[in-house]
C-alpha positions in Angstrom: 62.2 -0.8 50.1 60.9 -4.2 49.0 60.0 -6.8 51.2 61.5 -10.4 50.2 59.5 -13.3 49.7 58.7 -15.6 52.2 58.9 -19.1 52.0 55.5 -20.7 51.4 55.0 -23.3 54.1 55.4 -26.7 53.1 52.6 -28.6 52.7 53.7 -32.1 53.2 55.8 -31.8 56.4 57.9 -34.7 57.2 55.8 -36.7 60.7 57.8 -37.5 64.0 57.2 -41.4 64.1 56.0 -42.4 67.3 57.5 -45.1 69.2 55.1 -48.0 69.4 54.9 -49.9 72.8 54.0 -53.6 73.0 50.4 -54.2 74.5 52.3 -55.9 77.5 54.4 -52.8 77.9 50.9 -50.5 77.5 49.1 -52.6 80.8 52.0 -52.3 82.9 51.9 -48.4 82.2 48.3 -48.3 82.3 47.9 -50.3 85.9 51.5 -47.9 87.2 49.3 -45.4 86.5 46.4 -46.5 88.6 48.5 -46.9 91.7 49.7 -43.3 91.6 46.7 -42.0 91.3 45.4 -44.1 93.6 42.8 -45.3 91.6 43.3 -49.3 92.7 43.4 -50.9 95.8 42.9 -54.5 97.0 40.2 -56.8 96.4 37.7 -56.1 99.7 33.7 -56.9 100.1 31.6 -54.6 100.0 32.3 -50.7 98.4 34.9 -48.7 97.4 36.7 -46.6 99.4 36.0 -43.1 97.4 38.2 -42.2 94.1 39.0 -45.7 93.6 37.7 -47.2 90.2 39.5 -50.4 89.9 40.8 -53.3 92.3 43.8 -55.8 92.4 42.8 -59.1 91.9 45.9 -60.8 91.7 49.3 -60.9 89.9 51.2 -63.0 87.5 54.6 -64.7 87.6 56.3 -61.8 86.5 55.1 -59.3 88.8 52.6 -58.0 86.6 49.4 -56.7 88.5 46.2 -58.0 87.2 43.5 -55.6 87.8 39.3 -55.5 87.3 37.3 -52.1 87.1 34.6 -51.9 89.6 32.6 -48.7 88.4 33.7 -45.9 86.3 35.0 -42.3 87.7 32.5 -39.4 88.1 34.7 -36.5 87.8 
């Protein structure tokens, strides 16, 4: 009993396009994310309370939050 060929695999497969955000589009995700994680609070004096990387400095017209990293995340 033979076996039947198999198809080579094709070498130049077609790529899914991915949908491109606008840069606006890409902050508002990027600071959405922030809150749930809980990554930035309000502007205070002094530290950080712990896990928070970033703070909220203000927002814009539109409702967009504006926010400015304080120090980076360690783990």
């Amino acid at each position: 009993m033979a076996k039947q060929p198999t198809k080579p695999a094709s070498p130049t497969k077609p790529r899914k396009h991915r949908k491109t955000r606008s840069p606006k589009t890409e902050a508002k995700k990027f600071v959405s994310d922030l809150l749930i994680r809980g990554e930035a609070v309000p502007a205070t004096t002094g530290p950080l309370p712990a896990g928070a990387t970033h703070e909220i400095v203000g927002t814009e017209p539109d409702g967009t939050i504006t926010v400015r990293r304080r120090r980076f995340s360690l783990t």
